[in-house]
C-alpha positions in Angstrom: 0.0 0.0 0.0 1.3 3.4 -1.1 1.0 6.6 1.0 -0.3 9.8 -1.1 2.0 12.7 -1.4 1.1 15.7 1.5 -1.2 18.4 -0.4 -0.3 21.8 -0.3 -2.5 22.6 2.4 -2.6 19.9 4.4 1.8 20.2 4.5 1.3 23.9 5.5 -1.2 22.6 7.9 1.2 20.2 9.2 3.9 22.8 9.3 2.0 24.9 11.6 1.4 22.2 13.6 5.5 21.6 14.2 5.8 25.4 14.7 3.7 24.9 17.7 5.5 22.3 19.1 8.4 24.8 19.6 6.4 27.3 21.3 4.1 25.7 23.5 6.7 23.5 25.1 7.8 25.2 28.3 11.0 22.3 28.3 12.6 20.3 25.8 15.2 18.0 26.2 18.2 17.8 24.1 17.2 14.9 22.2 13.8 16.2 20.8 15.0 19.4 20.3 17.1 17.6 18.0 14.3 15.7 16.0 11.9 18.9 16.4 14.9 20.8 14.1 15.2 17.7 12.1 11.8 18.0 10.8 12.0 21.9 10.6 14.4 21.6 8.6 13.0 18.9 6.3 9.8 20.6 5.9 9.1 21.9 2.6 7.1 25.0 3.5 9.3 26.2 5.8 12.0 28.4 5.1 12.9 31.0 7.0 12.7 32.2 10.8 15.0 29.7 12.0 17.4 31.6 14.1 14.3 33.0 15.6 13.6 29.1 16.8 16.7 29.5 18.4 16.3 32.4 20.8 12.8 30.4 22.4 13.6 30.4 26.1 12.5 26.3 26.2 15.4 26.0 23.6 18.0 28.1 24.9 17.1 25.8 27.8 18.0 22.8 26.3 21.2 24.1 24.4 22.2 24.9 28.0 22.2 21.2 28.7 24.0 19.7 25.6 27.6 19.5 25.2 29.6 21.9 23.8 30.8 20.6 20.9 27.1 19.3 19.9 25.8 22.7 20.5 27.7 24.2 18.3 27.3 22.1 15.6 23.2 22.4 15.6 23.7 26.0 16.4 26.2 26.1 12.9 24.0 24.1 11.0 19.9 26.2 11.3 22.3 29.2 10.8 23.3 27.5 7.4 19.4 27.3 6.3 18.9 30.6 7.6 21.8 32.8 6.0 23.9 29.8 4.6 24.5 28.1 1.0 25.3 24.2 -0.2 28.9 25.5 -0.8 29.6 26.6 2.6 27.9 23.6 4.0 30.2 21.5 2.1 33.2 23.5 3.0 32.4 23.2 6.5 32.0 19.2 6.0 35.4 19.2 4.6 37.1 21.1 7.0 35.3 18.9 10.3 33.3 16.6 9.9 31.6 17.0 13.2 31.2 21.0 12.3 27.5 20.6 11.4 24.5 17.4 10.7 25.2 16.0 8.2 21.5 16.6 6.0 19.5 14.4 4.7 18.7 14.2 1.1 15.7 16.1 1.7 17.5 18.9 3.7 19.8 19.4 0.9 17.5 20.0 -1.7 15.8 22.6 0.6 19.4 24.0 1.4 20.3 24.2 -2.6 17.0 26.3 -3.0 18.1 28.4 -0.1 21.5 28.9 -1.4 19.9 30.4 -4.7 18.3 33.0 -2.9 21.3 34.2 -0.7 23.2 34.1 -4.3 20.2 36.4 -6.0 20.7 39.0 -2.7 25.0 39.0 -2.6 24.4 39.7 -6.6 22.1 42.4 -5.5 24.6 43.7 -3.2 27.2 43.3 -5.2 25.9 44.8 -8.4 24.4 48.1 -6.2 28.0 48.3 -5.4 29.0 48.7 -8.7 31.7 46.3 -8.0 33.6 43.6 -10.8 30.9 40.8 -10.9 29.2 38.5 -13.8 25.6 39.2 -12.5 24.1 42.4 -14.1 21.3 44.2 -13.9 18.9 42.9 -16.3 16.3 44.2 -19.0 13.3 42.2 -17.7 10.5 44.2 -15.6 10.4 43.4 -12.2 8.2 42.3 -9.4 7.0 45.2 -6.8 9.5 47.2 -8.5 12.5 46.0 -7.3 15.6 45.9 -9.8 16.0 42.0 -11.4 19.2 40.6 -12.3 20.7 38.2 -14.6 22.8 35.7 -13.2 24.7 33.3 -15.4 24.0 29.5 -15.4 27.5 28.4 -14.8 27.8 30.7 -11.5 24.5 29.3 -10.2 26.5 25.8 -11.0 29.4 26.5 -9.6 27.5 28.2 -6.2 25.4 25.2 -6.0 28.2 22.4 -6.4 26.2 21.3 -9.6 29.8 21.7 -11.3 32.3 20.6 -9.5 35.6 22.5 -8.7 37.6 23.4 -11.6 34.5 21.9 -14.5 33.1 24.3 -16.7 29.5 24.5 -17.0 28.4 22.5 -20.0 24.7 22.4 -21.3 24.7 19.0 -21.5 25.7 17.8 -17.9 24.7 20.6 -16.5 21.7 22.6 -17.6 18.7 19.9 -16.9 20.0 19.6 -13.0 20.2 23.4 -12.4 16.9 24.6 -14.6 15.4 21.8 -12.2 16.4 23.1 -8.9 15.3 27.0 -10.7 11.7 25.5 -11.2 11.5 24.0 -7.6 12.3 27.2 -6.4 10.0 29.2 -8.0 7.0 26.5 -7.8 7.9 26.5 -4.0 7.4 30.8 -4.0 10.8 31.6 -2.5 12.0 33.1 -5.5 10.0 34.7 -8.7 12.4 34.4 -12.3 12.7 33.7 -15.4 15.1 31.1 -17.1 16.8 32.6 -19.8 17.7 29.4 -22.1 19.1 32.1 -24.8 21.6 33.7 -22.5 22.2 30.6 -20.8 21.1 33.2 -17.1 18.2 33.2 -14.6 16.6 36.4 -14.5 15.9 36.9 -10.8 12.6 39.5 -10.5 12.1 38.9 -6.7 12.7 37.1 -4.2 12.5 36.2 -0.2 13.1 39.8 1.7 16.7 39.1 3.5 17.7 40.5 6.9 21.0 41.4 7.7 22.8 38.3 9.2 23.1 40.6 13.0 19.2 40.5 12.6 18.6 37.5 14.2 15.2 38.7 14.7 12.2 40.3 13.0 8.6 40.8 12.8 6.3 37.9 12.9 4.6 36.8 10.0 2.3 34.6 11.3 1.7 36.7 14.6 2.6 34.2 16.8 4.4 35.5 20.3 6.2 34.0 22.9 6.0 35.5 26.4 8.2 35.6 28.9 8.0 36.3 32.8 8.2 39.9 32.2 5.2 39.6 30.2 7.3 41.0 26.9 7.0 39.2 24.1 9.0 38.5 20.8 8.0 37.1 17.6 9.0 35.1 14.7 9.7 35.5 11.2 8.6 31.8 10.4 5.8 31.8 7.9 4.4 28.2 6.9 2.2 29.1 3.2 3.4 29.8 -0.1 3.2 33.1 -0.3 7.1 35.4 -0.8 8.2 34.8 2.8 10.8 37.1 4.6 14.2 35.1 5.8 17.2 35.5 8.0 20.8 36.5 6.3 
């Protein structure tokens, strides 16, 4: 017997359901902490907010009671999803092993799509700079106004690890596996863009509104609050729909 696929609604539904579990528990131990930020960051409706998840008193609590070493390697690895990319994952797995999780099949893929968003935002930076960079403003209108750029297929590539160190981008090794992590991305409403098969380029129109990475906080998209004995409360940038989310960087 096969189980059906989630439906959209009913995996924002369930991703609701896990942000919940994070703020109604007034304790959590280390060890479902862990599988609570498993799933968090399996989920594929959730993609931003996650140094927020971090700051919850309940899990600054059970930080507090993990060892060193393994606290630093969750803390390292939601801060990848939250401001990270594939590449620096990677480079971090080379360098220790025991530096971050290693992810799942499932949290790659969501990682990947991440990383093409913090790429579209440094090009952003980087091309409001006016410094030397291959990703230029592009023709193409863009959404709510914002300036779109074109960024090349074989920097995508090489960002994503889809070519590996020192292999030029070719269309026929290449260009299928990257156009398909470009759809997924806009079909999951992180990013809004156009693929460019002409000038080989992903026109980027808009895309998930980046923080600063010292903005380990923001306003709460879904409204949700967490008190604390003072009777202040904070909120969370998580938003669980398919709408352009906000997301830490």
């Amino acid at each position: 017997m096969t189980t059906a696929p989630l439906s959209s609604s009913s995996s924002t539904a369930a991703g609701s359901l896990l942000i919940e579990e994070f703020y109604s528990s007034k304790s959590l131990s280390p060890a479902l902490l862990h599988s609570l930020l498993q799933r968090l960051l399996s989920h594929p409706r959730i993609h931003n907010g996650f140094v927020d998840i971090l700051q919850l008193p309940s899990v600054q609590s059970a930080l507090e009671n993990m060892d060193e070493a393994k606290r630093d390697s969750l803390i390292a690895t939601v801060k990848l999803f939250a401001f990270g990319t594939i590449q620096e994952y990677l480079e971090l797995k080379e360098k220790s092993g025991d530096a971050v999780w290693t992810l799942t099949d499932a949290q790659l893929d969501k990682l990947r799509m991440l990383s093409v968003v913090s790429v579209a935002r440094r090009g952003q930076i980087k091309s409001s700079e006016k410094t030397d960079v291959d990703m230029i403003p592009s023709d193409h209108a863009a959404v709510n106004n914002n300036a779109s750029l074109s960024i090349p297929y074989a920097h995508l590539a090489a960002e994503l690890q889809i070519t590996p160190v020192g292999t030029p981008f070719n269309d026929k090794d290449h260009m299928r596996q990257l156009e398909d992590v470009l759809i997924q991305c806009v079909y999951s409403n992180i990013i809004a863009g156009k693929l460019d098969q002409a000038s080989k380029a992903f026109v980027v129109e808009s895309h998930v509104a980046l923080q600063d990475q010292q903005q380990l906080s923001s306003s709460s998209s879904l409204g949700m609050k967490q008190k604390d004995g003072a009777n202040k409360s904070t909120t969370t940038s998580i938003t669980v729909h398919g709408s352009l989310l906000s997301r830490d960087i």
